[in-house]
Every structure is written in structure tokens, then in C-alpha cells.
C-alpha positions as CSV (number, residue, x, y, z in Angstrom):
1,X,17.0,-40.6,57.2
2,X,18.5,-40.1,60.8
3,X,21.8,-39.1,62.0
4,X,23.3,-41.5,64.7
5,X,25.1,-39.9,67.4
6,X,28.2,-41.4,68.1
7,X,28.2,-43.4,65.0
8,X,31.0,-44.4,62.7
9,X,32.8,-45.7,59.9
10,X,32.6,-48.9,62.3
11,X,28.5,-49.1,62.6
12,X,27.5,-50.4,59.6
13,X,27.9,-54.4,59.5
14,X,30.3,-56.2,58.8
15,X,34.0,-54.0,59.1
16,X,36.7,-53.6,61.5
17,X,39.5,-51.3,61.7
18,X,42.6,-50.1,64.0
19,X,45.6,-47.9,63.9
20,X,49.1,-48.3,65.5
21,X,52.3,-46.1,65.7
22,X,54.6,-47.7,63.2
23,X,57.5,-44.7,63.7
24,X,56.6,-42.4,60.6
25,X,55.3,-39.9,63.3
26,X,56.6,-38.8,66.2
27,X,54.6,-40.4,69.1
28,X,51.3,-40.3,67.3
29,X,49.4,-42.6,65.6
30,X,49.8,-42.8,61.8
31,X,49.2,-45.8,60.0
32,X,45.3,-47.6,59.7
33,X,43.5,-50.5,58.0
34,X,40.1,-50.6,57.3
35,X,38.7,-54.4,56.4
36,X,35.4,-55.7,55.3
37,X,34.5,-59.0,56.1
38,X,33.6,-59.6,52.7
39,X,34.1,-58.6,49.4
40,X,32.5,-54.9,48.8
41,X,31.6,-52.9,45.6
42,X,33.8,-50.1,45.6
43,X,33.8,-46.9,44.1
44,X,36.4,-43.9,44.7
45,X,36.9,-40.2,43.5
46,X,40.6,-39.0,43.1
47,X,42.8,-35.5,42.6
48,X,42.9,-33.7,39.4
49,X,45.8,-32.9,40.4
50,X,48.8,-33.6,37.3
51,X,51.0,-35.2,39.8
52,X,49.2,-38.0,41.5
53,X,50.9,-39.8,44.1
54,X,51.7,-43.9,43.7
55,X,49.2,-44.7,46.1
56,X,46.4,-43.5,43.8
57,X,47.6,-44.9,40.9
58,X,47.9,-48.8,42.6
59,X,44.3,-47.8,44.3
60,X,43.0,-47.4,40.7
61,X,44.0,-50.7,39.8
62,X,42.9,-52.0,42.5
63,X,39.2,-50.8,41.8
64,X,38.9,-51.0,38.2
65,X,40.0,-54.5,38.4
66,X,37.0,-55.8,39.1
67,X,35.1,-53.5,41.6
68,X,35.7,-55.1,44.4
69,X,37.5,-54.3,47.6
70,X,38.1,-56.1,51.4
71,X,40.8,-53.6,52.5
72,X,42.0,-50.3,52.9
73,X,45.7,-49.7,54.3
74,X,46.4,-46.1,55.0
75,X,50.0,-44.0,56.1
76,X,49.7,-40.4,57.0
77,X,53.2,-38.2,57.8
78,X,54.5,-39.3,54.3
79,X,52.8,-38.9,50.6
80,X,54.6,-40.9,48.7
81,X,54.4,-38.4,45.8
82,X,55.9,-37.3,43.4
83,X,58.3,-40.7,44.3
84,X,59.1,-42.2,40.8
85,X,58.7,-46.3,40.2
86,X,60.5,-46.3,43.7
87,X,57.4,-44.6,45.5
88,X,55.5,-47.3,42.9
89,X,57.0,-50.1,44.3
90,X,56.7,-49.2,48.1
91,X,52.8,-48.7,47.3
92,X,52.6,-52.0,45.7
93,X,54.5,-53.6,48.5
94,X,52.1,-52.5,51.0
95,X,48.9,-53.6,48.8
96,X,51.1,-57.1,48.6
97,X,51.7,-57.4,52.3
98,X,48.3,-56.5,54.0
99,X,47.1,-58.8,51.3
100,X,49.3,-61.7,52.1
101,X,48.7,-61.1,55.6
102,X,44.7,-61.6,55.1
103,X,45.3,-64.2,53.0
104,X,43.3,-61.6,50.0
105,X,43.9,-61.1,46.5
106,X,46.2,-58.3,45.9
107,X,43.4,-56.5,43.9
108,X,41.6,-56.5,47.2
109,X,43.6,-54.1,49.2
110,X,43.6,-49.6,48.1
111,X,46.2,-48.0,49.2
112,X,46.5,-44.1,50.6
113,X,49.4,-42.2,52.1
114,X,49.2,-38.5,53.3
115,X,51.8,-35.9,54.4
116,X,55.2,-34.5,52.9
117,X,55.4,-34.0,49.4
118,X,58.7,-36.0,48.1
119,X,59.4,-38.0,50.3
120,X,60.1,-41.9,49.9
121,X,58.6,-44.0,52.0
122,X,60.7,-45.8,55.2
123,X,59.5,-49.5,54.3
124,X,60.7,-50.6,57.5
125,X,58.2,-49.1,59.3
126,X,55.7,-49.7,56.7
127,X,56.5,-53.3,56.9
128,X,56.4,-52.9,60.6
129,X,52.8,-51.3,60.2
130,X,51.4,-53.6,57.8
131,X,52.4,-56.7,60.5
132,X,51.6,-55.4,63.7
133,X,48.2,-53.2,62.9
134,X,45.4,-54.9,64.5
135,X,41.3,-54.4,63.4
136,X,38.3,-54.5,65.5
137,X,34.9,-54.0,65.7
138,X,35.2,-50.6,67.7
139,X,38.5,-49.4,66.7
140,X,37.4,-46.7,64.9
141,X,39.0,-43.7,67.2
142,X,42.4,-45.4,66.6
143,X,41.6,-45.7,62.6
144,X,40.2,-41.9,62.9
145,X,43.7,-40.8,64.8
146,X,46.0,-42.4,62.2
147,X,45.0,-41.2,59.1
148,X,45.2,-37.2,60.7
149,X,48.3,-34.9,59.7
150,X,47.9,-31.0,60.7
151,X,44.1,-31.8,61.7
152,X,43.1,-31.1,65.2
153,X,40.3,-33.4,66.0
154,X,39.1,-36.5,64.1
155,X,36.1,-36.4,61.7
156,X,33.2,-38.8,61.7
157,X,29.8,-39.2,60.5
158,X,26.8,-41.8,60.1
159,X,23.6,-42.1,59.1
160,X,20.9,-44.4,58.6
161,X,18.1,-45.1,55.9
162,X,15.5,-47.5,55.6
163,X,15.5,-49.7,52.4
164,X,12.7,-52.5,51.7
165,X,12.0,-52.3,55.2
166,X,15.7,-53.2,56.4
167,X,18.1,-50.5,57.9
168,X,20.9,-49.6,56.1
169,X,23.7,-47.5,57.7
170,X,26.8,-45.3,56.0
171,X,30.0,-44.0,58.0
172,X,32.6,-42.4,57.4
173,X,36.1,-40.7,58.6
174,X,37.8,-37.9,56.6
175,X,41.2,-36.1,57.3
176,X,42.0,-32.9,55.8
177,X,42.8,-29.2,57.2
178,X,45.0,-27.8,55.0
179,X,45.7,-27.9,50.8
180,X,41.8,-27.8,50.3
181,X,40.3,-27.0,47.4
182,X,37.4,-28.2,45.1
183,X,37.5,-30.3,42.3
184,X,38.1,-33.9,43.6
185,X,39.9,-35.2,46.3
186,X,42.1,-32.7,48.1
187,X,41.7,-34.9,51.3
188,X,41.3,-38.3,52.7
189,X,37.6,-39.8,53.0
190,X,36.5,-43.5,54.1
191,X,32.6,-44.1,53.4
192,X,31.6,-47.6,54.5
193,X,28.3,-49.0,54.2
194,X,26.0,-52.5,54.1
195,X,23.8,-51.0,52.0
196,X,23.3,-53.6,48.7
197,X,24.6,-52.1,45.3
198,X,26.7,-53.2,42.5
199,X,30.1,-50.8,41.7
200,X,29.1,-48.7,38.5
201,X,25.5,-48.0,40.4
202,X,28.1,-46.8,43.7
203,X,30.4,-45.2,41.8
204,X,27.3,-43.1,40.6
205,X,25.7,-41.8,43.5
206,X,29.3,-41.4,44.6
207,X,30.1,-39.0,42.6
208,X,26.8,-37.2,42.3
209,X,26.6,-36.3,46.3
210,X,31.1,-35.7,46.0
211,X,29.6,-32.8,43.5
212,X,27.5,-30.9,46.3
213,X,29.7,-32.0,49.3
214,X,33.4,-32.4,49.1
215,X,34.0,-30.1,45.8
216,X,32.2,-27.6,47.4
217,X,35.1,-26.8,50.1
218,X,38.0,-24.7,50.0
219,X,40.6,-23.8,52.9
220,X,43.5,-22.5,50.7
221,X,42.5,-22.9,47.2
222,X,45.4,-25.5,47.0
223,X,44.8,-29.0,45.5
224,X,46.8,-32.1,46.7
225,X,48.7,-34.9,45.1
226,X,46.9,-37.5,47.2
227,X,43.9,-37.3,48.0
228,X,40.5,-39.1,47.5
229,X,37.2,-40.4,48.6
230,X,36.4,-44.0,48.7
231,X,33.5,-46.1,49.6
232,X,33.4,-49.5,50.3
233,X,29.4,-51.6,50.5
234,X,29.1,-54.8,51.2
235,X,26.1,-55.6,51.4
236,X,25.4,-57.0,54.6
237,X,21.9,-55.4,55.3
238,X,20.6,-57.9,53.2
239,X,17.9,-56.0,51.3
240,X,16.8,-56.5,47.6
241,X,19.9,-55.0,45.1
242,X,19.4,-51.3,45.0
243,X,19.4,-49.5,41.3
244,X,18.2,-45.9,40.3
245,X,14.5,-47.7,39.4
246,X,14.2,-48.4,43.3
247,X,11.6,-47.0,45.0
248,X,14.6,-46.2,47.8
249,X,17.4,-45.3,45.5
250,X,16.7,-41.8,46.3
251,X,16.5,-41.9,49.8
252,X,19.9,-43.9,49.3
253,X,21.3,-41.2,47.8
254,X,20.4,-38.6,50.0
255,X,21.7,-40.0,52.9
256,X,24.9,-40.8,51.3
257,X,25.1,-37.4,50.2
258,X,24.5,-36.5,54.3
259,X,27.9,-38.3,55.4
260,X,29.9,-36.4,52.2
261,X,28.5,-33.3,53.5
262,X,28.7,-33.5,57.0
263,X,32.6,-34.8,56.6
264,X,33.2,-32.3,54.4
265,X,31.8,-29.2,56.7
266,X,34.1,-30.6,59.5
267,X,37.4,-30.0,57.2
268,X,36.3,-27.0,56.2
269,X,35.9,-26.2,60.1
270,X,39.1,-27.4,61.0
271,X,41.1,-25.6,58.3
272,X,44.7,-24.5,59.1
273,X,44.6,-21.9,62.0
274,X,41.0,-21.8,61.4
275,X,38.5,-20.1,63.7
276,X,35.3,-20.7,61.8
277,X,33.3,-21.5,59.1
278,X,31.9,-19.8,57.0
279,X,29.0,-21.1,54.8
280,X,27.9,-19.5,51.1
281,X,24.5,-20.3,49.9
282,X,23.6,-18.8,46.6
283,X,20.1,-18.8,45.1
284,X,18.4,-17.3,42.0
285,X,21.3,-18.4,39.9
286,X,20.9,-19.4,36.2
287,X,21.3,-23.1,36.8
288,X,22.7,-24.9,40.1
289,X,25.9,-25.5,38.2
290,X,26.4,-21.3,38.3
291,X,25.4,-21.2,41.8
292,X,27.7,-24.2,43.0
293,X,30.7,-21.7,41.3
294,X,29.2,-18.3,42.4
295,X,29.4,-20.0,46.2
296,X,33.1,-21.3,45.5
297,X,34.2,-17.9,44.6
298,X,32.9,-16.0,47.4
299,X,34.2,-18.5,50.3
300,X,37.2,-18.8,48.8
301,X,38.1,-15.2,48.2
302,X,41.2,-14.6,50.5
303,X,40.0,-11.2,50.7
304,X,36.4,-12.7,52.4
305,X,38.3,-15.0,54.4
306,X,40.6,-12.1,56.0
307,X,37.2,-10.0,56.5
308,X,35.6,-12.8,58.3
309,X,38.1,-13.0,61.0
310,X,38.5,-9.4,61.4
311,X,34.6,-9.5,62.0
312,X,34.9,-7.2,59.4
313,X,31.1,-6.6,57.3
314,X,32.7,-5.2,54.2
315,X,30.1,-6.9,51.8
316,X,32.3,-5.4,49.5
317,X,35.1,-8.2,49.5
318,X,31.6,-10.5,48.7
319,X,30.9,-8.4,45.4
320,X,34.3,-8.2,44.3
321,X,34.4,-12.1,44.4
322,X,31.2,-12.8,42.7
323,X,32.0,-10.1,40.0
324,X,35.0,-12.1,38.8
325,X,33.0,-15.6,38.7
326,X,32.9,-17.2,35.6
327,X,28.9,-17.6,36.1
328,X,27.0,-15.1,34.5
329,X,25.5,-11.8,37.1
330,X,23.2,-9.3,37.0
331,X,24.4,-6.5,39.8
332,X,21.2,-4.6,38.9
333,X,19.4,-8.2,40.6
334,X,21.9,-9.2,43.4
335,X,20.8,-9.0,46.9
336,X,23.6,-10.0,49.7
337,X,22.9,-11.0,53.0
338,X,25.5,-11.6,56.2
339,X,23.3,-13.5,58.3
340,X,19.9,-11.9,58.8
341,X,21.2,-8.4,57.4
342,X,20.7,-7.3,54.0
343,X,23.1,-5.2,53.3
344,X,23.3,-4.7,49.1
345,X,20.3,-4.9,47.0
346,X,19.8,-4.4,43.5
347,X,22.9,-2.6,42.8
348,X,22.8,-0.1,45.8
349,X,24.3,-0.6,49.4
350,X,21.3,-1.0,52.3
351,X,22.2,0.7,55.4
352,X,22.5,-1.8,58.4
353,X,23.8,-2.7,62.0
354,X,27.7,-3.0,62.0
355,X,27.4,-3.8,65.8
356,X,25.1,-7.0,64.4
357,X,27.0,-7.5,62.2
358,X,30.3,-7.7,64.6
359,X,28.7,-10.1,66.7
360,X,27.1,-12.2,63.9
361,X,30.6,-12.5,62.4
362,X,31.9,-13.4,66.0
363,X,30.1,-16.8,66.0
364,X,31.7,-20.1,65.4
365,X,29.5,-20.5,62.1
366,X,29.0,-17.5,60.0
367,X,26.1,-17.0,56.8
368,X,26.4,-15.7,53.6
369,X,23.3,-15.8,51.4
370,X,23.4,-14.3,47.7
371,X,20.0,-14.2,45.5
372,X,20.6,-13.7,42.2
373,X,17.5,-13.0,40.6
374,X,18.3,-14.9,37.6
375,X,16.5,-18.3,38.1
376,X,15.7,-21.3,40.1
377,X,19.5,-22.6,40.8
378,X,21.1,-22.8,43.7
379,X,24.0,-23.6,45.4
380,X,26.5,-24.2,48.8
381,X,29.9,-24.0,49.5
382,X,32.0,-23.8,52.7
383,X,35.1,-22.5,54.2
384,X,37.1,-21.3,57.0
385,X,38.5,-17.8,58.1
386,X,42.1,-17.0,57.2
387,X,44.3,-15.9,60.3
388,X,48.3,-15.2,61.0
389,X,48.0,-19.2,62.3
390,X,47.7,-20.4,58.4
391,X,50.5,-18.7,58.0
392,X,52.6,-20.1,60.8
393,X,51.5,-23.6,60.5
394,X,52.5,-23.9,56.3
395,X,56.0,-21.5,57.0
396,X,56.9,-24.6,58.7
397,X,55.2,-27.2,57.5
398,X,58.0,-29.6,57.5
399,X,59.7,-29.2,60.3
């Protein structure tokens, strides 16, 4: 497995993509196609949120119908949720007319729409978008610009594996920044790859690396109406049909699980009026399952977040959240660590450095590690600091 600098959700074979200004958004970019010159096997994680927008809904059609997807058509600045069968409509209408455009069946084309809540679509512009959006082999940056809403940069990530001898790359693009949560999708994420694998076998390792990557982030503890992950493979690399009796499928997997988690650490970087990240590893739990919650808790405790940026050490926040997990704790076993410095063990506070600890909580990236003492599980989870700027942004989010 190796990371390829400067690679994309345009570097494995066979796809093409672009993004236009079509009006929703005032001077920038927001509305994107992906294609695949062929036919892929498709697989896709969505919200558990109750409301699901329109777009999800005909994007679940789309992939249940037979597996199989050629193209994604994307508008951010306007959800589409929580629209009624009008918002239905308008997301069938664009499926229809990027379809008829490539001359594609209409259960070819997923849909996705990100931005304001309650808002119907202006099908003008759609239509406009859906006529004039061009694809290419290197428009990736364009693609990557039009999906974003409060994000400040793009996110992209690629990697490549050997498989019977043949390389086999995966890309992606995400957008997310604010309304992040776990539990599956509270963003936007495009995996592409040429890798050869039928849906149900996709939708499978999917899901498994979504587990350890995506659903372990949190910004605001808010879930979306919207949001998903979906990969599309087409299998242009031309190796033998991967399954879980390969002797590759693993590698496979891995590196799929790579791009989830590198796309995933960048949102969580880029959260709302973020100034870091901060990562939670958790070991010595009672199963992975109990450290994958134990992790969640602690990097998404508001009170750890607000500690963070005030390069505050008060490991204190860090028991408080892991005392209120629903996994099951020994205090008489925990150890806590910020960075290099232990500083709680076994139930007693350790004395320590809070002049280290002021600059290790300085850094762009900041390390929490909890040992449970309980078993052989273990867990990740990232987040971002909380500062007055979350605040600003999301008092005026719509205007």
C-alpha cells in the first residue's frame, strides 16, 4: 500500500469529472458530476438521520436497482431536505437530465445536494447545471470546489495496492466542516476506484472501513439530513474478480479503509472555526466496539473541545467524558495520557509539566491516549477544538 501525492478521485482509470457555477452560490463553484466510463459496482452508506433528504432517497434507488452506477451529479448551497414530493421531483429531474444528456439509464445516475435545510431547489439553475457542466480527465480541483459549503480547503486522498500483480488505485473527495457527527453519513464522500469487485462484496468492505473512519468523527455532535459516502469501481485494472477468499482481499481492504480515514481526518481538521485536531486512541478496552465509543465520547465532549483550545491540560474534562460512556470502566485501571505525559493513573492524578503540556496542546495535531486495562480492544476517533468562530459561523449560517 502507498499513498500517492497529488492523487485524486481522478487517478484511478477510467473517470472524469468537472464543476461549473450554475448561480446557487454566489460566485463560487457549486454544482459537480462525477462519470465513469463504464458501468461501476456501487456501494453507498447514508444518514441515520429520520429526515433524509430527496436526494438520498432517489440515490437509493438508483443503487439497489441493480448495483450499478456511471454517474454522480452533485449541488452544494441547497439540501433539498426536508422538501416534500416537490424536493422529490427536482431530485428525480436531475437523475433524468444528466442521464438523458449521457445518453444513460436513469438508474445510472446518484444524486447529492448539500447546504440549507428547507429549501427547494431553483431548477433553473439546476437545469442550467446539469447542461453546461463539463468532465475531464483532470478536473478534479473543479469537482473538489463544487461540492464544498462552509469548508475551507478541498479534501482529497489516493492510494494504491497491488492485486494479482496489477495496480489498483482508490480516490476520493469529501466535503464536510460543520453538522458532524458519527453514525453514518454526516458529510459528503466520493471513493472511485478500478479495482475489480462485484456490489454486495463493495458494499462490504464499504462499510467495514466507514466503521473505523468516517463514524469515528465528530465536530458538533450534529447529524445531517444529507449526507453519505459512495464508491463507485469499475473495474478497469483488469485483475482477476476480487472476493473475501483472495489472497489480496485484505490488502484491498486496508487501503480502502486508508482513503475513508485520511478524508475523514481532514473534516475533522477543518471543522467550523476549527484550529486543530485532536485525535483519541483508546486501548485496553473490553472489545474494539467499547473502545471505538470510549474515543467518541472523549473527542466529542464540548467540555474537551473548549480545553483543547484554551491549551488547557485539565485531564479532568477527559475523565468526566469517559465516566459517562456507555462502555464499561474500571477508574481503579485507567491511565490517561496528553501526548507523552501521563498525567492520571490508576485512579490517582500523576504530577506533570503544565508548561509541556501548553505547548503540546499548542500544536496543529494534538494526542490523547487512554489504556483501559480491561483487554485487547482498541479504538480511534477524531475531532476538532471548539472556539468563539463555531459560534459565529452557525449564528449566521444562512445569511
Amino acid at each position: 500500500m502507498e499513498k500517492v501525492t497529488g492523487g485524486s478521485i481522478l487517478s484511478p482509470k477510467g473517470f472524469r469529472a468537472g464543476g461549473i457555477h450554475s448561480g446557487l452560490r454566489y460566485r463560487k463553484k457549486d454544482f459537480a458530476l462525477l462519470l465513469s466510463e463504464t458501468p461501476a459496482s456501487a456501494a453507498a452508506v447514508y444518514t441515520q438521520s429520520h429526515f433524509q433528504a430527496p436526494p438520498l432517497k432517489v440515490t437509493q434507488e438508483s443503487v439497489n436497482k441493480a448495483g450499478k452506477l456511471q454517474g454522480v451529479v452533485i449541488n452544494s448551497a441547497v439540501a433539498n431536505a426536508c422538501t416534500g414530493e416537490e424536493g422529490l421531483q427536482n431530485a428525480y429531474e436531475m437523475r433524468r437530465m444528466i442521464a438523458e444528456r449521457y445518453e444513460l439509464p436513469e438508474h445510472f445516475v446518484a444524486v447529492a445536494s448539500t447546504g440549507v435545510i428547507g429549501e427547494q431547489l431553483p431548477m433553473e439553475k439546476i437545469s442550467y447545471g446539469c447542461e453546461t457542466v463539463e468532465v475531464s480527465e483532470d478536473g478534479y480541483s473543479d469537482f473538489q470546489q463544487a461540492i464544498l459549503t462552509t469548508d475551507t480547503c478541498q479534501k482529497s486522498a489516493c492510494y494504491q495496492v497491488v492485486i494479482d500483480g496489477k495496480t489498483v488505485t482508490i480516490g476520493g473527495a469529501s466535503k464536510g466542516s460543520g453538522m458532524i457527527h458519527p453514525n453514518m453519513a454526516t458529510m459528503l464522500g466520493f471513493i472511485t476506484t478500478d479495482a475489480v469487485i462485484e456490489p454486495a462484496l463493495l458494499q462490504r468492505a464499504l462499510s467495514q472501513s466507514i466503521d473505523k473512519s468516517f463514524n469515528q468523527i465528530t465536530v458538533d455532535g450534529e447529524t445531517s439530513t444529507n449526507d453519505m459516502v459512495l464508491t463507485l469501481a469499475n473495474g478497469h485494472a483488469g485483475h482477476e474478480p476480487l472476493d473475501e477468499d483472495h489472497e489480496d482481499w485484505e490488502a484491498f481492504q486496508a487501503t480502502l479503509q486508508l482513503v475513508c480515514e485520511d478524508l475523514a481526518k481532514q473534516i475533522a481538521k477543518d471543522g467550523e472555526g476549527a484550529t486543530k485536531l485532536i485525535e483519541v486512541n483508546v486501548s485496553g478496552a473490553g472489545s474494539d466496539e467499547e473502545a471505538r465509543i470510549i474515543a467518541k465520547k472523549v473527542v466529542g465532549s464540548s467540555l474537551v473541545k473548549t480545553a483543547v483550545y484554551g491549551l488547557d491540560a485539565n485531564w479532568g474534562r477527559i475523565v468526566g467524558a469517559i465516566g459517562h460512556s456507555e462502555a464499561e470502566v474500571k477508574a481503579e485501571a485507567c491511565d490517561i495520557y496528553i501526548e507523552d505525559q501521563l498525567v492520571f493513573s490508576k485512579g490517582t492524578p500523576c504530577p506533570f509539566s503544565e508548561e509541556q503540556a501548553t505547548e503540546d496542546l499548542d500544536n496543529e495535531e494534538v494526542h490523547i491516549s487512554i489504556h483501559l486495562g480491561e483487554g485487547r480492544g482498541a479504538g480511534t476517533a477524531w475531532g476538532c477544538d471548539l472556539t468563539y468562530d463555531y459560534v459565529k459561523i452557525n449564528a449566521s449560517y444562512r445569511t
